[in-house]
PyMOL CGO cylinders between C-alpha atoms (Angstrom):
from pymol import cmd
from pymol.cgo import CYLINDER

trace = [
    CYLINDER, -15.07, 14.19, -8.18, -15.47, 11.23, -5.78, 0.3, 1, 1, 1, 1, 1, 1,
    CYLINDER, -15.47, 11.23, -5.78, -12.64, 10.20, -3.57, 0.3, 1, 1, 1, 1, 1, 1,
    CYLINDER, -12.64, 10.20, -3.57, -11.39, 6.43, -3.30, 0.3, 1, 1, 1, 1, 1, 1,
    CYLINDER, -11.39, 6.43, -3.30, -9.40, 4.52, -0.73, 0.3, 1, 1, 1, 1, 1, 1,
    CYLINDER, -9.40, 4.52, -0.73, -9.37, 0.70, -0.96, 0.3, 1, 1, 1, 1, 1, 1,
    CYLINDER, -9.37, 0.70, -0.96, -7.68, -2.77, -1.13, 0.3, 1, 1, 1, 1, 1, 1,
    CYLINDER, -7.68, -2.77, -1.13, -6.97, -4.48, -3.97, 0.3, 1, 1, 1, 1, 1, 1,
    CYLINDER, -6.97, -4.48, -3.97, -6.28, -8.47, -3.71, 0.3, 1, 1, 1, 1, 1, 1,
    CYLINDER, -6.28, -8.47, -3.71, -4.80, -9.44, -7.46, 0.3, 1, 1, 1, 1, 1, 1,
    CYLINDER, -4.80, -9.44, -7.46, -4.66, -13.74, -7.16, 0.3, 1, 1, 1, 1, 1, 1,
    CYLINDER, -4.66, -13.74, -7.16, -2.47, -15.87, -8.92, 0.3, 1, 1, 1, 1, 1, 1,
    CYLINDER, -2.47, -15.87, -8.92, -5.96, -17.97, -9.39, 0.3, 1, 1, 1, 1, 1, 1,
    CYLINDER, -5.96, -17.97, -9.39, -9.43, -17.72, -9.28, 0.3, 1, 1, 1, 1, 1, 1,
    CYLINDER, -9.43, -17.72, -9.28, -10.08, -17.39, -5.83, 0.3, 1, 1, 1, 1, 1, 1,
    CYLINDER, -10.08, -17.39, -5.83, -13.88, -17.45, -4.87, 0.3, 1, 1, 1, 1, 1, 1,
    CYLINDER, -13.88, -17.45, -4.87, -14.47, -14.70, -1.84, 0.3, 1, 1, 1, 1, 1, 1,
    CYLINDER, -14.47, -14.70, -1.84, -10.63, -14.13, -1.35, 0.3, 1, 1, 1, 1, 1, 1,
    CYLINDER, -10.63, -14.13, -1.35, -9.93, -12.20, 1.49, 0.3, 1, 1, 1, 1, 1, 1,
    CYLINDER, -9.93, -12.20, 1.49, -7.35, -9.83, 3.23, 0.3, 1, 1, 1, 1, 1, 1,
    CYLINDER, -7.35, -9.83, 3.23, -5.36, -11.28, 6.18, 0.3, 1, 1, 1, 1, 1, 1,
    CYLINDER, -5.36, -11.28, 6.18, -5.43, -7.73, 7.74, 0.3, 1, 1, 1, 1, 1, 1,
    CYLINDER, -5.43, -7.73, 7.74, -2.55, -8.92, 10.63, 0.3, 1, 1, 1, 1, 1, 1,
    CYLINDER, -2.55, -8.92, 10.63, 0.06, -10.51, 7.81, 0.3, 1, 1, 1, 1, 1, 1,
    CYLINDER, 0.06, -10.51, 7.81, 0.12, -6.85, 6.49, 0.3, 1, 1, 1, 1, 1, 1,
    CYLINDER, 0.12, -6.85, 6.49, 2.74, -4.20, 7.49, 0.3, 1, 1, 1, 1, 1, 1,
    CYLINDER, 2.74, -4.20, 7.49, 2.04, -2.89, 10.78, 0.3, 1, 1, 1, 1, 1, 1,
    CYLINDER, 2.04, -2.89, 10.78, 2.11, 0.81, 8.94, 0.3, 1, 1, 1, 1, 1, 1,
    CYLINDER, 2.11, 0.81, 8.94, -1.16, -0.53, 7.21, 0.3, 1, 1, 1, 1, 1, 1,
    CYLINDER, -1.16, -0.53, 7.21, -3.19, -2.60, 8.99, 0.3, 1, 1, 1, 1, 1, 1,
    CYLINDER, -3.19, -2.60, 8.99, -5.21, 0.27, 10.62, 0.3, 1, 1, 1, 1, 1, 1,
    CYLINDER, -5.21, 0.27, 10.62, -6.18, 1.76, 7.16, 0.3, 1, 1, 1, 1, 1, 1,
    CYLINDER, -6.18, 1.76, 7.16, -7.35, -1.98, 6.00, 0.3, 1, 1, 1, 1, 1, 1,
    CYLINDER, -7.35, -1.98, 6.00, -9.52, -2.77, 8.79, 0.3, 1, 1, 1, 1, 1, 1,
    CYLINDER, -9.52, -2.77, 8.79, -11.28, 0.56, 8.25, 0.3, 1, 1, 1, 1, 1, 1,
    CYLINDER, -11.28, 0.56, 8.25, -11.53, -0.22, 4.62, 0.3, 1, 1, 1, 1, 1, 1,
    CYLINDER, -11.53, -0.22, 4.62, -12.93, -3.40, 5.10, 0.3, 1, 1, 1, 1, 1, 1,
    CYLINDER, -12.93, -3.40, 5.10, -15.41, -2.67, 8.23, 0.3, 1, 1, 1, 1, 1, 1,
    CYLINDER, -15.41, -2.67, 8.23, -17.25, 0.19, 6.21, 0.3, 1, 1, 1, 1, 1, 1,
    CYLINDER, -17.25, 0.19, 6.21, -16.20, -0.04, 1.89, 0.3, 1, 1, 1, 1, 1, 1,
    CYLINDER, -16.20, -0.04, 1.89, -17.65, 2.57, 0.17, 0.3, 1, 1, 1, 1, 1, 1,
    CYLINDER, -17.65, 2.57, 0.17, -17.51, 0.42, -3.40, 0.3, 1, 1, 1, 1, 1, 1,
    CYLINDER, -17.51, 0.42, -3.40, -17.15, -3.22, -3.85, 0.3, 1, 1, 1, 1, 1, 1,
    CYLINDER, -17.15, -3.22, -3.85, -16.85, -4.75, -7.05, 0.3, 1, 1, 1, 1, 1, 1,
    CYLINDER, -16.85, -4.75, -7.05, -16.20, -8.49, -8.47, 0.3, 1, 1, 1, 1, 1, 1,
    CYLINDER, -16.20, -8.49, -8.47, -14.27, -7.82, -11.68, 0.3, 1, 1, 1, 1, 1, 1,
    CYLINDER, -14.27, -7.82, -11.68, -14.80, -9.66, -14.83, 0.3, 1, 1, 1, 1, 1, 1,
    CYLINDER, -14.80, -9.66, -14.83, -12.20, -13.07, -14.69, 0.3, 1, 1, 1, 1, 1, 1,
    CYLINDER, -12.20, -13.07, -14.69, -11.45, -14.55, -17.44, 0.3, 1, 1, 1, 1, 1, 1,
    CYLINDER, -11.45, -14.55, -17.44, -9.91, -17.82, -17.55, 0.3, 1, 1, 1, 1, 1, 1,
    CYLINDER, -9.91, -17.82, -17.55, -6.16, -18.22, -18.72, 0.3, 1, 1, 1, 1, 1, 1,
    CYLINDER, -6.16, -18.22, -18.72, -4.30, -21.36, -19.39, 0.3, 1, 1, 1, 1, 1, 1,
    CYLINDER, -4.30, -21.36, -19.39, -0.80, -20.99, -18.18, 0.3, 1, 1, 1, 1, 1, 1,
    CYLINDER, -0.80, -20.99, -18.18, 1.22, -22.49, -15.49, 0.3, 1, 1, 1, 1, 1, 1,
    CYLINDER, 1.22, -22.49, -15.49, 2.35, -21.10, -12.27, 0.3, 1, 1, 1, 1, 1, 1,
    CYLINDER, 2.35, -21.10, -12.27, 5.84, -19.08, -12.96, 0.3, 1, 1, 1, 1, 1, 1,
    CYLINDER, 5.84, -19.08, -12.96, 3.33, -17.27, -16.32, 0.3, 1, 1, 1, 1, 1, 1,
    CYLINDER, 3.33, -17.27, -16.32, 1.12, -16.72, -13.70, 0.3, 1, 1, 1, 1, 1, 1,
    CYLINDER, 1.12, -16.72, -13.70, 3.26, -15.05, -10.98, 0.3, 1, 1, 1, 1, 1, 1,
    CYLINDER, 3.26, -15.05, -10.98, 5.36, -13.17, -13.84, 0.3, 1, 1, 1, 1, 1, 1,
    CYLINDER, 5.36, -13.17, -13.84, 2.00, -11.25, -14.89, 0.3, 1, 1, 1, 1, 1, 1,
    CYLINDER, 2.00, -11.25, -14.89, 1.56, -10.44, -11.31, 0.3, 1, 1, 1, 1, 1, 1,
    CYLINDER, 1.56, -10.44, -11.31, 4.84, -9.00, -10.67, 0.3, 1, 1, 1, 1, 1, 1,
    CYLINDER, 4.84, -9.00, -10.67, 4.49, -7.16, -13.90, 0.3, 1, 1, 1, 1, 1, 1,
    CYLINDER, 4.49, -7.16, -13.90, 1.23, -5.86, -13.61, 0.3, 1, 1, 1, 1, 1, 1,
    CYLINDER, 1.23, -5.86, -13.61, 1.58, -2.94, -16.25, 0.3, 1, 1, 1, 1, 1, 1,
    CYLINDER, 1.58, -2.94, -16.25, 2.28, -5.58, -19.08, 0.3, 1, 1, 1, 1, 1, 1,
    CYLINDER, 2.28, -5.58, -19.08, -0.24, -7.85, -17.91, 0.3, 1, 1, 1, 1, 1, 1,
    CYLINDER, -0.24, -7.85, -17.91, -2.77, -5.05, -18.55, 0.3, 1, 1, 1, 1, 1, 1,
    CYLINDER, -2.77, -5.05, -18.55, -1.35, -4.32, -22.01, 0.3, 1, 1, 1, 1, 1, 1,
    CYLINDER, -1.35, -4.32, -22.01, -2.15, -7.67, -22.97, 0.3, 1, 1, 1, 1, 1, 1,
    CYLINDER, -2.15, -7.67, -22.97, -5.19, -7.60, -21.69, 0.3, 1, 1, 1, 1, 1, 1,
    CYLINDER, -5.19, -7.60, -21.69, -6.08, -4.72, -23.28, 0.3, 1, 1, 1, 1, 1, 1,
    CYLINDER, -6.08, -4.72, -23.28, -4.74, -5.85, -26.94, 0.3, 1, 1, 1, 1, 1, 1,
    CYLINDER, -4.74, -5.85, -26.94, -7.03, -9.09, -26.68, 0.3, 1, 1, 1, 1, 1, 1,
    CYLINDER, -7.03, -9.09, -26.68, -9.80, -7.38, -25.94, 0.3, 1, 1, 1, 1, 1, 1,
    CYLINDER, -9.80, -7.38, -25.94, -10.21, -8.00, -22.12, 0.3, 1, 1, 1, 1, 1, 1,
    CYLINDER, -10.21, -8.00, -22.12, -9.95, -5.11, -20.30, 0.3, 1, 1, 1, 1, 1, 1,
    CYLINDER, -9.95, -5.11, -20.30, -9.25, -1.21, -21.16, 0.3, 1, 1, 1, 1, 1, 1,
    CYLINDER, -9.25, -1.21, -21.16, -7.34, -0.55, -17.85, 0.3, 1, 1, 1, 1, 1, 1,
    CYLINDER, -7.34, -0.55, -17.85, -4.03, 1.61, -18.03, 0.3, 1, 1, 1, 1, 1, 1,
    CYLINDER, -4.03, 1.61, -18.03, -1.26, 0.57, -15.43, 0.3, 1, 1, 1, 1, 1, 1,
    CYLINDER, -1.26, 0.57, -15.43, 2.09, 2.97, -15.21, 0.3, 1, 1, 1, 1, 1, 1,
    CYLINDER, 2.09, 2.97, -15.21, 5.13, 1.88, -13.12, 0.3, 1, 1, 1, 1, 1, 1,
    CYLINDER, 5.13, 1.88, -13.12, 5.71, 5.21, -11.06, 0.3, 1, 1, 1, 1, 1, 1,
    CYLINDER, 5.71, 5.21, -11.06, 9.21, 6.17, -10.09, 0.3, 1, 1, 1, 1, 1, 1,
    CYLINDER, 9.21, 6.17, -10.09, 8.49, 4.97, -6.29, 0.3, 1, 1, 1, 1, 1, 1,
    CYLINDER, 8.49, 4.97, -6.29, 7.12, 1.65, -7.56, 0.3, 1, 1, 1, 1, 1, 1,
    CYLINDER, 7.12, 1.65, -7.56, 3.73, 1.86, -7.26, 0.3, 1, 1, 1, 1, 1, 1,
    CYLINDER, 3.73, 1.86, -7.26, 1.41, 1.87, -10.39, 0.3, 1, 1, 1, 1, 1, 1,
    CYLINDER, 1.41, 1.87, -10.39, -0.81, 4.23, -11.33, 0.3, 1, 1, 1, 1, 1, 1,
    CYLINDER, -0.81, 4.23, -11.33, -4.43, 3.01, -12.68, 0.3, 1, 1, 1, 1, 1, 1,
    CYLINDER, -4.43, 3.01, -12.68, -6.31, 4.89, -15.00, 0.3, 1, 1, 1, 1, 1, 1,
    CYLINDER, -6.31, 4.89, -15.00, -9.51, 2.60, -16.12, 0.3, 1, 1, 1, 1, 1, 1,
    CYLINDER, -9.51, 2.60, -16.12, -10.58, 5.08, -19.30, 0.3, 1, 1, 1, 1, 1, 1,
    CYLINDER, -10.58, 5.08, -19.30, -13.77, 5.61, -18.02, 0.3, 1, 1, 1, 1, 1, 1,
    CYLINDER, -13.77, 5.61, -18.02, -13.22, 8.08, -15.11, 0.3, 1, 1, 1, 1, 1, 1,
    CYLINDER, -13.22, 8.08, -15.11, -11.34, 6.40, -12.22, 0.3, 1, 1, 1, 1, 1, 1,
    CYLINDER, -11.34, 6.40, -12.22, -7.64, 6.95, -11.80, 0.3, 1, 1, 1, 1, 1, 1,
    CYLINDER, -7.64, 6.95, -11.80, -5.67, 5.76, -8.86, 0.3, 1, 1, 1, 1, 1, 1,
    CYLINDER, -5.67, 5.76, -8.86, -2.62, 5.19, -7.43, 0.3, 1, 1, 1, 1, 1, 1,
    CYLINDER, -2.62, 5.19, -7.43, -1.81, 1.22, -6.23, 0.3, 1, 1, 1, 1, 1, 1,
    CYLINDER, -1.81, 1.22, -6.23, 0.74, 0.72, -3.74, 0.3, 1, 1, 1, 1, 1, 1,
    CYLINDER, 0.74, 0.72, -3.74, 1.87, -3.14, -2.69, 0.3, 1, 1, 1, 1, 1, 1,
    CYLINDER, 1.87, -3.14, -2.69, 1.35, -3.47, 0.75, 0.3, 1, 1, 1, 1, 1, 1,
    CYLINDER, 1.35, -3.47, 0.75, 1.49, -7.50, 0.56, 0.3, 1, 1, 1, 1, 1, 1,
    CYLINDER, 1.49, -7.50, 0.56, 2.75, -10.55, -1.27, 0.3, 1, 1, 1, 1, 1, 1,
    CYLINDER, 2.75, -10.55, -1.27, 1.76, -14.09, -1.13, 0.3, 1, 1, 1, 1, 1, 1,
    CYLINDER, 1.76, -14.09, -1.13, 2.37, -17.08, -3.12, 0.3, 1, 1, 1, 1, 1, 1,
    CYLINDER, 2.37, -17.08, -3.12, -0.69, -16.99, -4.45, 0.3, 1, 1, 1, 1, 1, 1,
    CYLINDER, -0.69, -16.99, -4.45, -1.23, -13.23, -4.71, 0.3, 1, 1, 1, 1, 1, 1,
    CYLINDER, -1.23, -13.23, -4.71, -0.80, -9.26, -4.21, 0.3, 1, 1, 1, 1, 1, 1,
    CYLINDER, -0.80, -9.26, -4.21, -2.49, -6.87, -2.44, 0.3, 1, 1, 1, 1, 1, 1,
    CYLINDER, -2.49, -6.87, -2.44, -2.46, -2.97, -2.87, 0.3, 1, 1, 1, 1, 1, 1,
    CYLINDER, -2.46, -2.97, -2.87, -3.41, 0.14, -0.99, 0.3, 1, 1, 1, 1, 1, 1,
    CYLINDER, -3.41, 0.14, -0.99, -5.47, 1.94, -3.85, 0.3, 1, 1, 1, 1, 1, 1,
    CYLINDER, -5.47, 1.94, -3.85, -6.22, 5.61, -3.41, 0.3, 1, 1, 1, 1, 1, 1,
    CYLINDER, -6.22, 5.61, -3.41, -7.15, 7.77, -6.31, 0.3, 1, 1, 1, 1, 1, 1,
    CYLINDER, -7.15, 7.77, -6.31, -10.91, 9.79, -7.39, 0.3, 1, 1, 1, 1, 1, 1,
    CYLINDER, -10.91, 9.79, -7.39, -13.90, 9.05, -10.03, 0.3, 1, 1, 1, 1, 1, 1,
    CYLINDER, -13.90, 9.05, -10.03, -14.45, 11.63, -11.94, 0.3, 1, 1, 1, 1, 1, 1,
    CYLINDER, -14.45, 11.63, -11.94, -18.34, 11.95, -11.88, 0.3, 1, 1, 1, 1, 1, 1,
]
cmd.load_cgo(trace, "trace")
């Protein structure tokens, strides 16, 4: 089993080379995101695929992430699993070994971004 700790930026649009503004975070996290960042064990570019819908769609999917991944699942996009746990924070499970825990650590007008700490299971 293979450990993971990371950031995950979720945009309202397609964002080329997004990045994390490591000081607008919580003090409580900024620390863990520069280390993240300096040395990532995994990055990865997921799949985008384009969606027609206007701003207030847009940010409604992002504050409902666990329905947005339901959808995306029933059209065929994506296979991820997303639970709301108790605390807030959603719990990833990607069907194909990775499950994780994402925490919101930021919000934007234009995005999210989550602490995500969970294994593979290799």
């Amino acid at each position: 089993m293979g450990c993971l700790l990371g950031l995950c930026l979720c945009l309202l649009s397609a964002v080329p080379r997004a990045t994390v503004d490591v000081d607008a975070l919580p003090e409580e996290y900024r620390a863990t995101a520069r280390a993240i960042l300096a040395e990532p064990s995994l990055v990865s570019n997921l799949p985008r695929t384009p969606v027609a819908a206007n701003d207030t769609v847009m940010t409604y999917l992002l504050d409902h992430l666990p329905l947005c991944a339901a959808m995306g699942r029933n059209l065929g996009w994506s296979h991820y699993l997303l639970d709301e746990l108790p605390d807030g924070a959603l719990h990833l499970d990607d069907r194909e070994g990775l499950e994780a825990t994402m925490t919101e650590v930021a919000r934007t007008d234009s995005g999210r971004t989550y602490l995500v700490h969970g294994y593979y299971r290799l």
